[in-house]
C-alpha positions in Angstrom: 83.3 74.3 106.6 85.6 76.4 105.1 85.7 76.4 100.9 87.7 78.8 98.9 86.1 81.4 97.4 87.1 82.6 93.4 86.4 86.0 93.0 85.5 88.4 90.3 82.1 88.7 91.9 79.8 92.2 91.7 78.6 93.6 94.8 75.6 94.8 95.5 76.2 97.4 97.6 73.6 99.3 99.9 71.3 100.7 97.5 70.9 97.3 95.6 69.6 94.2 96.4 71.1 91.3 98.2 72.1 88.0 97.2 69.1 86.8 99.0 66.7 88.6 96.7 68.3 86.9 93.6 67.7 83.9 91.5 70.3 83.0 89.2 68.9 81.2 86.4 70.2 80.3 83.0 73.6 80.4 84.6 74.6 76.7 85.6 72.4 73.6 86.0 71.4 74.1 89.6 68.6 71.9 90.2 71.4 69.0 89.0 73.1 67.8 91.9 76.9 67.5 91.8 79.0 66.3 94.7 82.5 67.4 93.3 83.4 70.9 93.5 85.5 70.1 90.4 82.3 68.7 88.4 80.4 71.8 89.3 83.1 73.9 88.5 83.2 72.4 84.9 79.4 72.7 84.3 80.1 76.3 85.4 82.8 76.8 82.9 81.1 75.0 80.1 78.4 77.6 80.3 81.1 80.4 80.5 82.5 79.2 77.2 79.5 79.0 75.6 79.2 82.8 76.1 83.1 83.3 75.0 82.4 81.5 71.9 79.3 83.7 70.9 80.5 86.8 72.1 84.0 86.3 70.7 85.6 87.4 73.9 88.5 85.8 76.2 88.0 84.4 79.4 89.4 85.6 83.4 89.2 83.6 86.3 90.6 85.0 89.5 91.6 82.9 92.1 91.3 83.8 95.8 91.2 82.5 99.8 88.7 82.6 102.0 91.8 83.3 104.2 91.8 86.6 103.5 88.6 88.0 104.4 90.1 91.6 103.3 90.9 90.5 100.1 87.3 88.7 99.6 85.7 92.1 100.0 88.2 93.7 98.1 86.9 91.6 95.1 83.2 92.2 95.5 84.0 95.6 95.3 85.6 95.4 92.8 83.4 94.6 90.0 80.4 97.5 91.5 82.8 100.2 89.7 82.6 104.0 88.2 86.1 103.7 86.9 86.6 104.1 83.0 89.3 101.8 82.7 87.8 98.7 84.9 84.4 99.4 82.9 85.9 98.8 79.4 88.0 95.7 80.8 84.4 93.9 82.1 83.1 94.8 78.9 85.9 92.8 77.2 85.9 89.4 78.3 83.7 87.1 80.1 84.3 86.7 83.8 84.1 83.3 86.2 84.0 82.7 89.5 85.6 78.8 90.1 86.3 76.7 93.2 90.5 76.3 93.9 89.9 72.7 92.6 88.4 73.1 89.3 90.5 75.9 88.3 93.3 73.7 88.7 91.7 71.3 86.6 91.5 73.8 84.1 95.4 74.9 84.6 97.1 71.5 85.4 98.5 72.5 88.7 97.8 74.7 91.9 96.2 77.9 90.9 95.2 79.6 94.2 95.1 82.8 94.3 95.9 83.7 90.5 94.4 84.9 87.8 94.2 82.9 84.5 93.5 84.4 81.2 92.1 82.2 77.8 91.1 82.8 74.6 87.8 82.0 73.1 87.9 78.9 72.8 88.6 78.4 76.6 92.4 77.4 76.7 94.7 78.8 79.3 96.9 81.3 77.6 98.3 82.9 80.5 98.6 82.4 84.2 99.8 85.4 87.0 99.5 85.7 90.4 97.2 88.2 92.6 98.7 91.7 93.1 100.4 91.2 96.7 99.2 94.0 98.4 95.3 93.7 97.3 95.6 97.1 95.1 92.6 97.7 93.0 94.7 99.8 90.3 97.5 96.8 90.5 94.5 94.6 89.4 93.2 96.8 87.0 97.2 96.7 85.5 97.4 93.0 85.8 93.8 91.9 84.0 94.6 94.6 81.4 98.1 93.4 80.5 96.5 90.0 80.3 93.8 90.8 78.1 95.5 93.2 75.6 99.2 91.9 75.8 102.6 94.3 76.3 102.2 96.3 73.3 98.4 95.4 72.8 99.2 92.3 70.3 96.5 89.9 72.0 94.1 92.9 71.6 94.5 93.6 68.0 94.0 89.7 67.1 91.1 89.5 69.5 89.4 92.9 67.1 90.7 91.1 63.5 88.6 88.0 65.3 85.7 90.2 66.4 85.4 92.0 63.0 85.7 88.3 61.1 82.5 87.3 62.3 80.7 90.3 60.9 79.2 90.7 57.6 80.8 92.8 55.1 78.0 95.7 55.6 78.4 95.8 59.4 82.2 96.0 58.9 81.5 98.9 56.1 79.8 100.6 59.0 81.5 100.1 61.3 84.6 101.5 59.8 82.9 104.5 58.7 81.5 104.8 62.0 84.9 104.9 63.6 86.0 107.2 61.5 83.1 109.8 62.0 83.2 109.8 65.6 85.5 112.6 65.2 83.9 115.0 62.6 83.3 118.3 62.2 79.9 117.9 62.2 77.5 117.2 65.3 75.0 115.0 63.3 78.2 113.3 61.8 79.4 112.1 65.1 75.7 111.5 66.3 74.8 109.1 63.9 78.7 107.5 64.5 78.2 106.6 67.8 74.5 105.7 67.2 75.8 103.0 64.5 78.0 102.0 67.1 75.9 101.8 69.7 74.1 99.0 67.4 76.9 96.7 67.0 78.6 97.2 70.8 78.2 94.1 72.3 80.0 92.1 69.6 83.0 94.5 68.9 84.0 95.4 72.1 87.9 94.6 71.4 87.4 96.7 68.2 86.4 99.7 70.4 89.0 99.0 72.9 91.9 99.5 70.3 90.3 102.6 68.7 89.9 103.9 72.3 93.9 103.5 72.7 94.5 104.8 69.1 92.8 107.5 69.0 94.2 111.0 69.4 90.7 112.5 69.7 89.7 113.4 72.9 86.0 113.6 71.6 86.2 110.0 70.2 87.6 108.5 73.2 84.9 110.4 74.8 82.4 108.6 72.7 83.7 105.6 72.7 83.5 105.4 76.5 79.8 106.1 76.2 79.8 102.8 74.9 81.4 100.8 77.3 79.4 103.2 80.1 76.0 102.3 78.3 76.7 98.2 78.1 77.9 98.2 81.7 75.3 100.2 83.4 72.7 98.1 80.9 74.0 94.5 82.0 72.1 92.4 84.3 72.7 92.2 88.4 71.2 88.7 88.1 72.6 87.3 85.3 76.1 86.8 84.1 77.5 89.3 82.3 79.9 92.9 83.0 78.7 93.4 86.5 78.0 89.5 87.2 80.6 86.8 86.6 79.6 83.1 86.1 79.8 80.7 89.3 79.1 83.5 91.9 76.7 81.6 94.4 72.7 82.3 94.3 72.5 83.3 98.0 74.0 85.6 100.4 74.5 82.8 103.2 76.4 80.3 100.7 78.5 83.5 100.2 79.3 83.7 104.1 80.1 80.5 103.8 83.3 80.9 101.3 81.2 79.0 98.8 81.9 80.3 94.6 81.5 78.1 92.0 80.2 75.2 94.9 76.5 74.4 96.1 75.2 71.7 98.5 
């Protein structure tokens, strides 16, 4: 039976292991039986949101067919990545995988092959449709213009929102942090990166922006170690940078076209 599939799912690859091999737990409610795709979807999303709202980050849902089986491998390939750019945007907001049907719950209307950008909270700030032609540097384009906004507006409220949460001594690290990352001295910039190394995972919109800001090839340098270190440090099981939520427990519900949907 043919089910659409919503991508933004990590592949494997050769060297690592298959869906087979992995339990997904924590990650929806999957010893409850649903029998709507558009119920499971929700429980899926609900559990997304919950990691938005503690993370501060937005959320992407990509939309695709099961019609296209180029396309469907396009996107598991797309989230096993080496490329600087694609590793900072997983880093940045919290990825789901949703059936066709519950996406459109979430939009009000047909969202099929789209992608779909919210805020924290989970509302649908912005809907665009798949690059065309499949390109993974046109989807690179598209997710980041979504995320950041034309001249990075959506980014910079996302960092004030990021830095709100923290307390006044973490933000009077952090900003002396950032601006050690390019001193003169070794130890300086050592001790910079190892402060923000501490407080990655809940600032990674405030990293982001300094990465565009800065004039320092040395910082940007750094500051890519960061988003290198929380990447290559998240979990293949569990839903995080190299995982998004509602990808399916088992390689053979995969073959199926089945993301976001269980028996």
């Amino acid at each position: 039976m043919n089910r659409a599939l919503i991508g933004f799912v990590w592949w494997f690859g050769f060297a690592g292991p298959s869906f087979s091999d992995v339990i997904i737990r924590d990650h929806v409610p999957w010893d409850i039986v649903q029998d709507s795709p558009v119920v499971e979807g929700q429980q899926i999303w609900k559990a997304a949101q919950g990691q938005m709202r503690s993370t501060v980050k937005p959320g992407i849902i990509l939309v695709s067919s099961t019609e296209d089986m180029g396309e469907r491998w396009r996107f598991l390939r797309w989230f096993d990545t080496r490329n600087p750019v694609r590793r900072r945007l997983l880093c940045e907001a919290v990825f789901a995988c949703l059936t066709p049907e519950a996406a459109a719950s979430l939009a009000g209307k047909d969202v099929e092959r789209h992608v779909l950008v919210t805020d924290v909270t989970g509302k649908v700030r912005q809907i665009e449709p798949l690059p065309a032609n499949g390109s993974n540097r046109q989807l690179d384009e598209l997710v980041s213009l979504m995320l950041h906004g034309a001249n990075n507006e959506r980014l910079k409220m996302l960092a004030q929102q990021q830095r709100d949460v923290l307390t006044d001594e973490q933000k009077a690290i952090l900003d002396r942090a950032l601006s050690n990352l390019g001193a003169d001295k070794f130890e300086e910039r050592k001790n910079a990166s190892e402060q923000i190394r501490q407080l990655a995972p809940r600032i990674t919109a405030v990293m982001a922006l300094a990465w565009i800001e800065a004039t320092d090839p040395e910082v940007q340098t750094r500051l890519q170690e960061q988003f290198d270190r929380l990447y290559e440090t998240s979990s293949r099981t569990q839903p995080g940078s190299r995982l998004p939520y509602g990808i399916p427990p088992t390689m053979s519900q995969f073959e199926e076209g089945e993301c976001g949907w269980r028996e």
